[in-house]
N, C-alpha and C positions, 0 to 999 in steps of 0.2 A: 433378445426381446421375448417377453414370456407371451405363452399362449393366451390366446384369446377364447370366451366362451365358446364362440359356434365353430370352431377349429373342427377341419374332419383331416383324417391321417389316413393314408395309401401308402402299402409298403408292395414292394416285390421281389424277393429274393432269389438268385441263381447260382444255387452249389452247382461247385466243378469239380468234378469227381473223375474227368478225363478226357485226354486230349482233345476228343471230337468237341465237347463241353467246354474246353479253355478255346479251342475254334471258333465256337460258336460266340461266347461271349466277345471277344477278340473282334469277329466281325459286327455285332452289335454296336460297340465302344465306337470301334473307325469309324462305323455311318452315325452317331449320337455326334462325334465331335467333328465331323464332315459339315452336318446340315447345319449346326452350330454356329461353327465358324461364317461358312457361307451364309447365312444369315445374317450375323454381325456385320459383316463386309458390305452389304446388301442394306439396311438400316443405317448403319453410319455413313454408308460410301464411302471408307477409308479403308484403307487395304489391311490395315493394323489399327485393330481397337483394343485396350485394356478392359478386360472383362472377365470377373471372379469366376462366371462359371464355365466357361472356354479354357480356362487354367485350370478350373477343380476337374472337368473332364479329359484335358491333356493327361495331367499327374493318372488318371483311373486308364487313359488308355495304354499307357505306359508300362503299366504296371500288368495290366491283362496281356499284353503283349509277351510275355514272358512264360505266356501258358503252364501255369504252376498250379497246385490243387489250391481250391480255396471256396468263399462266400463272398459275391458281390451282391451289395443291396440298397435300393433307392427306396428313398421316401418320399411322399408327397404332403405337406402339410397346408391343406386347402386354410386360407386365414378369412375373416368375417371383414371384409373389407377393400375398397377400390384400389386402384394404381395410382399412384403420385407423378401427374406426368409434370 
């Protein structure tokens, strides 16, 4: 979907430069895809819900879990327009 006029964009980025830094992220990631989860679970009432971004967050905490040097970083891309419920 391409952006839209009144688009505003949020970034935040966290170099990991060392162990305490891949800890910290590591603990970040676990509680991001804790409340996540528990959410989904909580809204659906089904104990398993298929949800892109409960996956896109698994695969990230997966991956931080490995406390390796590197760059994680979230974007926010506020869009001009409601929710389609």
């Amino acid at each position: 979907m391409a952006p839209t006029h009144g688009m505003e964009r949020h970034e935040a980025t966290f170099e990991i430069h060392s162990k305490s830094d891949a800890h910290a992220v590591n603990l970040l990631m676990e509680r991001v895809y804790d409340s996540l989860r528990e959410e989904s679970m909580s809204i659906e009432g089904k104990i398993e819900m298929p949800n892109e971004m409960l996956e896109a967050f698994e695969i990230l905490r997966e991956e931080t879990a490995r406390e390796n040097p590197g760059k994680l970083t979230f974007v926010y891309e506020e869009m001009d327009r409601s929710f389609v419920e």
